[in-house]
NUPAZA-177012 format. One record per atom (N, C-alpha, C, CB): x, y negated, z negated. Coordinates in pm, whole numbers, padded with zeros to 5 digits, always signed. Glycine has a CB too. Layout:
NUPAZA-177012
XYZ
...
***
This chain:
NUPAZA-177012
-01721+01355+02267
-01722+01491+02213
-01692+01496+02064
-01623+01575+02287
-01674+01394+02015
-01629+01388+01831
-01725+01343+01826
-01503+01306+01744
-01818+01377+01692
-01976+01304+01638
-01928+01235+01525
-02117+01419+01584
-01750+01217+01497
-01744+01139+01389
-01556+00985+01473
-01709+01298+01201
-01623+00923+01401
-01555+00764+01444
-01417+00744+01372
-01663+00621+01388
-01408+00793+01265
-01327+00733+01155
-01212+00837+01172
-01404+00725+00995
-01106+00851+01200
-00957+00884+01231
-00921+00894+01088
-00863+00767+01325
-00876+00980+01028
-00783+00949+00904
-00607+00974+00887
-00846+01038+00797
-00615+01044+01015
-00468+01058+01034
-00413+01178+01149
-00410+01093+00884
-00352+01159+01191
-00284+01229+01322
-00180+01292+01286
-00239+01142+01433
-00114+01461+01382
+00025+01498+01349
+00054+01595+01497
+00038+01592+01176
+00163+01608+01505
+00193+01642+01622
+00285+01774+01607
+00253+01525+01691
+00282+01883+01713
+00372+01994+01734
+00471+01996+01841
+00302+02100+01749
+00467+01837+01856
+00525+01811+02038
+00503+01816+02099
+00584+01837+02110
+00391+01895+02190
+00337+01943+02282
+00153+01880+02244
+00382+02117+02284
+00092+01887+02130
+00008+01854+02141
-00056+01771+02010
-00036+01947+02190
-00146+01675+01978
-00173+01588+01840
-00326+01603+01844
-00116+01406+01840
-00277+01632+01674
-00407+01674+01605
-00458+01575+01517
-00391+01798+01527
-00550+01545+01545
-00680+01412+01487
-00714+01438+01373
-00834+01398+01562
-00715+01456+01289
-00907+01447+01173
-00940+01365+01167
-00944+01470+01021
-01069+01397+01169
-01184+01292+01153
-01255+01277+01014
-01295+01326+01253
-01299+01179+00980
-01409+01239+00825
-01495+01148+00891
-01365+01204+00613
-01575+01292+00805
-01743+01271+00832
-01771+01190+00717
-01850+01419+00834
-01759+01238+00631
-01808+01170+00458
-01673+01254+00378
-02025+01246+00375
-01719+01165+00238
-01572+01225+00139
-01601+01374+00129
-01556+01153-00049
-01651+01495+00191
-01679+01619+00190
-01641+01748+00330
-01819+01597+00163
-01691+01641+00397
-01696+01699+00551
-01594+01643+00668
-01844+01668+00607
-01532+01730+00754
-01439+01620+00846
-01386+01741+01003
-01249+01549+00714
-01345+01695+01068
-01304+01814+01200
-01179+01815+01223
-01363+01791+01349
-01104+01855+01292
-00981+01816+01337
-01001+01828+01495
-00861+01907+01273
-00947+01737+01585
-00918+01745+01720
-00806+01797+01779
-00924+01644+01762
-00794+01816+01888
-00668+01872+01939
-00684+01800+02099
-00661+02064+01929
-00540+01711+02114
-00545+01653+02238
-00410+01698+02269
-00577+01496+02247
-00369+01682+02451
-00301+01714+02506
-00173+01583+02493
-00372+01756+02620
-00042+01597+02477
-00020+01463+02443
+00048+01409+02582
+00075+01448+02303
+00104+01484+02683
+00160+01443+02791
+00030+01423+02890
+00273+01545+02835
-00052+01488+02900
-00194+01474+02989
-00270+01361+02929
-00298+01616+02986
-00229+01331+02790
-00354+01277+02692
-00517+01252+02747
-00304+01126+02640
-00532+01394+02704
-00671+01416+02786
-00723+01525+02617
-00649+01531+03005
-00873+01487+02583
-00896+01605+02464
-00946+01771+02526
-01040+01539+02349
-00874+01819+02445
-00886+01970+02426
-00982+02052+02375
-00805+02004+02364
-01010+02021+02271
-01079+02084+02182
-01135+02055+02026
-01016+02169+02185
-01211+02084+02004
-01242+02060+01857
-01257+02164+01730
-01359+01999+01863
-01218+02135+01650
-01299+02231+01515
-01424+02205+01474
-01233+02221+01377
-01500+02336+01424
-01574+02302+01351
-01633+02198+01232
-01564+02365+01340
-01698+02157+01184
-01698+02109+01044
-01691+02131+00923
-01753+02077+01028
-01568+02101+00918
-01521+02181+00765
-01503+02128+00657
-01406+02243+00760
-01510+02178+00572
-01445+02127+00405
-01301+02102+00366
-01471+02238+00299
-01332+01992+00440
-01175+01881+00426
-01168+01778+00305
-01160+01762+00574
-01291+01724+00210
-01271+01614+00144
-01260+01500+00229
-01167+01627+00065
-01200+01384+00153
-01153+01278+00215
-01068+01265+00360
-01088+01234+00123
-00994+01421+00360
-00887+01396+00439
-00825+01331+00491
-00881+01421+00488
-00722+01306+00386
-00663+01163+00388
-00543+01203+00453
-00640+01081+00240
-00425+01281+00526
-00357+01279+00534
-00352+01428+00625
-00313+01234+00430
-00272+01440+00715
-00202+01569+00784
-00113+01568+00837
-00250+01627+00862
-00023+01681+00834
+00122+01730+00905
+00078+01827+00999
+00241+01803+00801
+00212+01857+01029
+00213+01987+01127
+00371+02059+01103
+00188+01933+01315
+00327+02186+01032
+00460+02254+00973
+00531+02307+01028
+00457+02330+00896
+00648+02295+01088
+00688+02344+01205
+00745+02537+01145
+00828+02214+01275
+00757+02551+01041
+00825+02660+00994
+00708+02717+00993
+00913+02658+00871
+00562+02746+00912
+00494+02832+00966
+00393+02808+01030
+00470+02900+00901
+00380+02673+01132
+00336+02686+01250
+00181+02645+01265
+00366+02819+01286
+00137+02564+01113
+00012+02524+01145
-00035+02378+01033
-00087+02669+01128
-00170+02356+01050
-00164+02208+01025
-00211+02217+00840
-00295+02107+01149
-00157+02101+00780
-00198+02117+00657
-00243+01952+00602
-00072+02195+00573
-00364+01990+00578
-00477+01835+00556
-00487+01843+00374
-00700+01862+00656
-00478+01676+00325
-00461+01665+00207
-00656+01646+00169
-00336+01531+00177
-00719+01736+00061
-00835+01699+00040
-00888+01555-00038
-00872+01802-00016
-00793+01501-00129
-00804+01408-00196
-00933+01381-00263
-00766+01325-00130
-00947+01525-00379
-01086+01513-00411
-01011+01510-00619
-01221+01691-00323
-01117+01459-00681
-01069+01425-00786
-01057+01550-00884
-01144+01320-00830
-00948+01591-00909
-00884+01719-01030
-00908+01834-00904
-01011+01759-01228
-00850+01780-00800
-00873+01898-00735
-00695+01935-00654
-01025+01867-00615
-00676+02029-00685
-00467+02083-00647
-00529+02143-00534
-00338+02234-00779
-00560+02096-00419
-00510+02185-00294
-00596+02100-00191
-00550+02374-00299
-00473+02202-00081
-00472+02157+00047
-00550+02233+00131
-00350+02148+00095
-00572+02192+00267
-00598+02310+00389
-00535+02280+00439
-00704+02340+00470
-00493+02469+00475
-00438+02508+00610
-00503+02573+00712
-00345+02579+00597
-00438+02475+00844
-00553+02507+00958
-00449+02608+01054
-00624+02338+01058
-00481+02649+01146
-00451+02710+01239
-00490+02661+01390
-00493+02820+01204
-00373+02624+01440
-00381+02507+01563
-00461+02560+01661
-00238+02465+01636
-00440+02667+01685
-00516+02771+01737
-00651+02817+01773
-00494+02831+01686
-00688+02848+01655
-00816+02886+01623
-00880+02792+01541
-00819+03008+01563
-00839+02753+01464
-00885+02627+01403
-00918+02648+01280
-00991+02566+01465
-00920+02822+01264
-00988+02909+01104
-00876+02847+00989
-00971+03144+01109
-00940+02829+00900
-00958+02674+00777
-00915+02738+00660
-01143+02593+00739
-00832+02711+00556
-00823+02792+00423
-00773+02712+00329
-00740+02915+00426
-00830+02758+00247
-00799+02631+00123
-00687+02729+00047
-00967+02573-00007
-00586+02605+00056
-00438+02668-00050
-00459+02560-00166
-00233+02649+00038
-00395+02679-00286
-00420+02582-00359
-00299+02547-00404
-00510+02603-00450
-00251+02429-00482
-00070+02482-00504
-00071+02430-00659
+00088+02378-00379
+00049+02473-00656
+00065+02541-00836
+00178+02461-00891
+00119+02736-00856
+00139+02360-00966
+00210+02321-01024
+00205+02333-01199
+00209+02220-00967
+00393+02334-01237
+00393+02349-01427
+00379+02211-01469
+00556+02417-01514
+00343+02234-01592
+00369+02112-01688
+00464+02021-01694
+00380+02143-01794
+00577+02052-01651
+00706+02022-01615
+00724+02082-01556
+00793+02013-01675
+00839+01985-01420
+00911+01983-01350
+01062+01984-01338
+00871+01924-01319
+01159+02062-01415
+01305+02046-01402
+01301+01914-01498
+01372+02026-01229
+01244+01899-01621
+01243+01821-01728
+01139+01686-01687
+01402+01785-01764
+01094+01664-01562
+00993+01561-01495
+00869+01610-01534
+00998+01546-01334
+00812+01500-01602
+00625+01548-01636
+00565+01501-01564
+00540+01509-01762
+00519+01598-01485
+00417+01582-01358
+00261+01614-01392
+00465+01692-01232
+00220+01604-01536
+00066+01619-01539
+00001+01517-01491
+00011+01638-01666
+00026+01395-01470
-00005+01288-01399
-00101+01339-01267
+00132+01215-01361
-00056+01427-01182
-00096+01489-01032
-00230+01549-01092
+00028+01623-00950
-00356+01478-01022
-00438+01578-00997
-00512+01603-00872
-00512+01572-01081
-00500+01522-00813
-00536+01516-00645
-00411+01474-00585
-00664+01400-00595
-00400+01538-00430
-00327+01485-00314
-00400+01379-00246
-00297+01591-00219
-00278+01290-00184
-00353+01184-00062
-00233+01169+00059
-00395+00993-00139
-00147+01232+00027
-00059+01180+00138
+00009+01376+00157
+00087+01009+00070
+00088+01380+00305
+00157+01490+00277
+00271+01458+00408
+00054+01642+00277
+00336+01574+00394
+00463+01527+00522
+00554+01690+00525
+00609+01347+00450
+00595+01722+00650
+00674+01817+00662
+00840+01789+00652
+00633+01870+00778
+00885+01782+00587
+01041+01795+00560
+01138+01867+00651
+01059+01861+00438
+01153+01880+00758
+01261+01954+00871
+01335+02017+00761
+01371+01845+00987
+01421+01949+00716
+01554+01958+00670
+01518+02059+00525
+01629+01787+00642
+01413+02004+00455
+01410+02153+00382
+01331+02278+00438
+01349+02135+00245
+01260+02211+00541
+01196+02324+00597
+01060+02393+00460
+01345+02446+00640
+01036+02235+00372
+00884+02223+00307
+00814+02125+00299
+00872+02250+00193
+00681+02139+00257
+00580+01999+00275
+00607+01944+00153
+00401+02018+00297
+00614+01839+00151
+00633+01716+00069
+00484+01637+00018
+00724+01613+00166
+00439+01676-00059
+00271+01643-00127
+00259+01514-00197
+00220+01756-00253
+00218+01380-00213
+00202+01302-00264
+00060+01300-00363
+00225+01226-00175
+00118+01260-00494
+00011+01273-00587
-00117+01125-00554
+00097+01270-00760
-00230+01133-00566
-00360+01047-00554
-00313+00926-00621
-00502+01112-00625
-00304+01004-00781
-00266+00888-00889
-00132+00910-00946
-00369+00883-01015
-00087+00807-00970
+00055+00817-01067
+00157+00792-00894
+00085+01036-01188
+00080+00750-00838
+00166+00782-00682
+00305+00740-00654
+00097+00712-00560
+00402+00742-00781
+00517+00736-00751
+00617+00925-00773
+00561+00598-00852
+00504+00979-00766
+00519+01089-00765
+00497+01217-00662
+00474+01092-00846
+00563+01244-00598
+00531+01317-00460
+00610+01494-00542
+00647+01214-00270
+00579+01605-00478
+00628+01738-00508
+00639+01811-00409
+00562+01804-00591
+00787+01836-00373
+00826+01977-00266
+00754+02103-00324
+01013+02020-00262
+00726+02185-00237
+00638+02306-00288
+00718+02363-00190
+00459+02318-00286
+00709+02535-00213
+00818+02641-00151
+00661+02744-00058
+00944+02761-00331
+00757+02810-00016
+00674+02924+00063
+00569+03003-00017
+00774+03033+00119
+00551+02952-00156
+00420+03025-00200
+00361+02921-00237
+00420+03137-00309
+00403+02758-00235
+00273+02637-00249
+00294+02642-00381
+00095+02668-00196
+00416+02701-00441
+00451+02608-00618
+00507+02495-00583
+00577+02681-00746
+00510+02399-00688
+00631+02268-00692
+00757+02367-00721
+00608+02121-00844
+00845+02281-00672
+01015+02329-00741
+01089+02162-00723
+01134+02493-00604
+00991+02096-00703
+01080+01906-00664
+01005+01808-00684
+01127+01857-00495
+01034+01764-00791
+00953+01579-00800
+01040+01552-00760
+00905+01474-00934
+00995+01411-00700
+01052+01299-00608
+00941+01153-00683
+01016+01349-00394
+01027+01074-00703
+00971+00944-00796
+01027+00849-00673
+01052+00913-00988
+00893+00751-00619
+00959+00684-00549
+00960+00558-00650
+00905+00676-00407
+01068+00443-00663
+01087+00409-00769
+00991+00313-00766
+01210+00383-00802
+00969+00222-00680
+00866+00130-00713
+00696+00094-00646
+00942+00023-00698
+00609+00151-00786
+00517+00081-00739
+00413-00015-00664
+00525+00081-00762
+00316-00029-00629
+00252-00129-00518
+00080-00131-00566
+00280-00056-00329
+00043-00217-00504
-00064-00245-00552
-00152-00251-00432
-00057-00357-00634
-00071-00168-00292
-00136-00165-00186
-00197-00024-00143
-00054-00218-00097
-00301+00052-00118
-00300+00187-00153
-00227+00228-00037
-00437+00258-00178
-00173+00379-00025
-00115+00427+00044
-00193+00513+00151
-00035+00477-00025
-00231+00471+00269
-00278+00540+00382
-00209+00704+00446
-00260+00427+00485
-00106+00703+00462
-00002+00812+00533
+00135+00795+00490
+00003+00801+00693
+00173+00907+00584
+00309+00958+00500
+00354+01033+00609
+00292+01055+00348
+00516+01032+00661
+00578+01075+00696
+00736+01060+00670
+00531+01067+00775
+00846+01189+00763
+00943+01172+00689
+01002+01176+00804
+00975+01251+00576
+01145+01098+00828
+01203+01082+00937
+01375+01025+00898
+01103+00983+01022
+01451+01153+00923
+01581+01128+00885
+01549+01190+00757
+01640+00977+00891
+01637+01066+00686
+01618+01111+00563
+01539+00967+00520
+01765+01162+00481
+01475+00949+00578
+01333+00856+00522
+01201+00900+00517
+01307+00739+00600
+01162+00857+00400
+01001+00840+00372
+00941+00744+00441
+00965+00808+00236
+00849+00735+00472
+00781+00598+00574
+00593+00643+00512
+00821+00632+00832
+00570+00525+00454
+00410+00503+00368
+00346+00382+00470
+00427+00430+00159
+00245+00437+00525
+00187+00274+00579
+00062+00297+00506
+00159+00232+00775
+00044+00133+00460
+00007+00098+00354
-00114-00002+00410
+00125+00046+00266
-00215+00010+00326
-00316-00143+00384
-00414-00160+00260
-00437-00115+00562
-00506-00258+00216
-00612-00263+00137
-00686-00352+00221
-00589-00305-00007
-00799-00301+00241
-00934-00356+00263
-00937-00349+00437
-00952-00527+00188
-00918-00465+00501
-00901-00493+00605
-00789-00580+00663
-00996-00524+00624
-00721-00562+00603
-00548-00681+00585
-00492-00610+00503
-00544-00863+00507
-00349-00699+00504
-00272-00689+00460
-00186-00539+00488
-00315-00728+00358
-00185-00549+00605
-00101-00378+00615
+00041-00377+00649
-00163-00274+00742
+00098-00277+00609
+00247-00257+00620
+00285-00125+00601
+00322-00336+00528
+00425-00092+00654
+00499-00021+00703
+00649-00032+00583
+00506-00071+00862
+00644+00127+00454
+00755+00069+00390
+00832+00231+00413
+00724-00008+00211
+00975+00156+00435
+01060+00299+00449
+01155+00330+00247
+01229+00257+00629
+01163+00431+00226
+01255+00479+00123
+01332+00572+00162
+01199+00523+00015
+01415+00580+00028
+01539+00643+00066
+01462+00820-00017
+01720+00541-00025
+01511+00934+00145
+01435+01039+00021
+01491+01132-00059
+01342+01124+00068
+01606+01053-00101
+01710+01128-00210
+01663+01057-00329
+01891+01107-00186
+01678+00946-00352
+01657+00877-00457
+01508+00786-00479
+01772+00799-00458
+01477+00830-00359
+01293+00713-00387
+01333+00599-00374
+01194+00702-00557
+01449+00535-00347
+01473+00364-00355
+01434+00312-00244
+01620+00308-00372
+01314+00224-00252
+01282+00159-00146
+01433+00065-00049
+01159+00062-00214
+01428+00110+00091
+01498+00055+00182
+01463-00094+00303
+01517+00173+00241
+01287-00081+00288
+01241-00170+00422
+01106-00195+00387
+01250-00093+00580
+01049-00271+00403
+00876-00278+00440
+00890-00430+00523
+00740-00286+00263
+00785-00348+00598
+00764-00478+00727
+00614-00484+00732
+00834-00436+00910
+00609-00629+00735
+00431-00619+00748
+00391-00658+00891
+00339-00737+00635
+00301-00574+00891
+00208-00570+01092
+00149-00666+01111
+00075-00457+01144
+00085-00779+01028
-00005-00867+01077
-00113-00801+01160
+00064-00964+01149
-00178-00714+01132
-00277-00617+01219
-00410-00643+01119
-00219-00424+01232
-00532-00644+01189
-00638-00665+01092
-00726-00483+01094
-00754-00827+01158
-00772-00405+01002
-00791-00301+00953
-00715-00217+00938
-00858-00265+00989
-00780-00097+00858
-00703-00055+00785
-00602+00045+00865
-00776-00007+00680
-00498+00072+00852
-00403+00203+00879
-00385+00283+00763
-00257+00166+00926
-00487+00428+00901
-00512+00564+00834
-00430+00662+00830
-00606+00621+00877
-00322+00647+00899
-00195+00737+00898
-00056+00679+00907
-00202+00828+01009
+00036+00721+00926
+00195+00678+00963
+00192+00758+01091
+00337+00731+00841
***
């Protein structure tokens, strides 16, 4: 029942996990499976996702938000688990950040819901030691610098505790699993999978 193969990343509401798929760097669906039955549900349309490289599931207002990862492009979609009706947010970031120069950001590739602040956590395309909390109207009000660089690109993103967790791969190898600290960005762990292709989500 999916006419597309390629998974780019999964997120869950507890009760049920949501797929995207990409079609091409333009086009992509999201699925909806049952996770205790794990049996599929339903599908979306084909929508204008970009790359869609990345999705959460926001538990505060209650629906899914896919990173487009298209070049000079600031925004996300938000889906509706529901219905599945699609909207492009765009989010707003200044020149500065609380004295942090964040012009670096011009596409998203990674994103993550934050419990504890109760906001999504956006990872910049390029400059990617740079991620931005955004508030209930989708401004930044938080850089977050994770401190060190990699030369592995970053697949997904999630946050757990008070950890960041990036799984990471290039090409068809070399993939791994790195945790940070998400007060300070200081890397804490990376473990490598010995797994051959790529990992499209955390």
């Amino acid at each position: 029942h999916i006419q597309y193969t390629l998974n780019q990343g999964a997120a869950s509401d507890g009760n049920y996990v949501y797929v995207v798929f990409k079609g091409n760097d333009s086009h992509g669906l999201v699925a909806k499976y049952d996770l205790e039955a794990r049996k599929f549900i339903k599908k979306s349309e084909v929508m204008n996702l970009g790359h869609a490289n990345d999705i959460t599931y926001d538990f505060k207002r209650k629906k899914l938000f896919i990173t487009r990862r298209e070049t000079n492009d600031l925004s996300i979609v938000m889906v509706d688990p529901d219905t599945f009706n699609a909207y492009i947010v765009g989010i707003k970031i200044p020149k500065s950040l609380k004295g942090a120069n964040v012009s670096a950001i011009k596409a998203f590739n990674g994103i993550a819901y934050d419990s504890n602040r109760g906001q999504l956590l956006i990872r910049s395309r390029y400059g990617n030691s740079q991620s931005i909390y955004v508030d209930d109207n989708f401004k930044a009000v938080k850089v977050l610098h994770i401190r060190k660089w990699f030369d592995i690109p970053t697949q997904g993103m999630e946050i757990v505790n008070n950890k960041i967790i990036y799984s990471q791969s290039i090409l068809q190898y070399r993939s791994s699993v790195t945790s940070y600290n998400k007060s300070n960005g200081n890397k804490i762990k990376t473990t490598s999978l010995g797994v051959h292709g790529e990992l499209e989500g955390s």
